[in-house]
N, C-alpha and C positions, 0 to 999 in steps of 0.2 A: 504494500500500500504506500503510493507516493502521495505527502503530503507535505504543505507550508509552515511555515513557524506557526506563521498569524491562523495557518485553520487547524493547526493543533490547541492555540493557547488561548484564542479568543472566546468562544464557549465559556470558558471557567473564571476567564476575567470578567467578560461583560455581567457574568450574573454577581461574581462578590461584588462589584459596583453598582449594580441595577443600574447601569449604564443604557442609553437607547439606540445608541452604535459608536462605529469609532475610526480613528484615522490610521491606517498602517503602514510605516516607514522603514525600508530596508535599505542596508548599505552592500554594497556589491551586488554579483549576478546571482541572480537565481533561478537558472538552469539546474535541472534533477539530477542530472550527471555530474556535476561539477562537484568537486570533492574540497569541503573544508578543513583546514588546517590550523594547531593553535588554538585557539578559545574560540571559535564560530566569529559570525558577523554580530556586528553591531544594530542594532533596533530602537525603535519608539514608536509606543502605540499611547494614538491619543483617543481618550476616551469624551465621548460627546453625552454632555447631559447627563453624567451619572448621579443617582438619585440617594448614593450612598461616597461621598468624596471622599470618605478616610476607614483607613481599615485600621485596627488595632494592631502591636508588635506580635501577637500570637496569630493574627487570622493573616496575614500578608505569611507566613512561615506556612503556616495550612494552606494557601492560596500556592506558595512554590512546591511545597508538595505533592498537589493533587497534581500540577501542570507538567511536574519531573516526571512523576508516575506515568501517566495518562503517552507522556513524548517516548519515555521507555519500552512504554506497552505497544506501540506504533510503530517501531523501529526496530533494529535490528544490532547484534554488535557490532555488525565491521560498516555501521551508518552513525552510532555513536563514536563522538569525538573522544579520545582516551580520558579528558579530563572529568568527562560525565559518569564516565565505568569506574574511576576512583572512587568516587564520591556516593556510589551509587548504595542504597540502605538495604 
């Protein structure tokens, strides 16, 4: 299953916001093929009208979790970057 950053993560983040959508910014190519190296690309996603603007130091930690999880469950090893499989719980 080939899939984007933004249609991995958006899902999980729009609803802890109750955000009504949102803007998504990537640095480099992004071709399916193209093999990242190093810590990934850089990003920002802007969230439009969220109806919830701040998460607490525990629910943004539960909010990288579900998003780690969910990327992992998506992916495959040799599609994770090495520094993701260190860390990985």
């Amino acid at each position: 299953m080939e899939s984007s950053v933004e249609e991995l993560i958006a899902e999980s983040v729009l609803s802890s916001f109750r955000s009504e959508g949102f803007n998504f910014s990537s640095s480099g190519r992004e071709d399916v093929d193209v093999r990242t190296l190093g810590t990934g690309r850089p990003f920002a996603m802007e969230l439009l009208n969220p109806h919830r603007p701040n998460l607490s130091r525990a629910e943004m930690k539960l909010l990288q979790e579900v998003i780690f999880i969910f990327i992992t469950s998506q992916t495959t090893d040799e599609t994770l970057p090495l520094y993701l499989l260190s860390d990985a719980h």
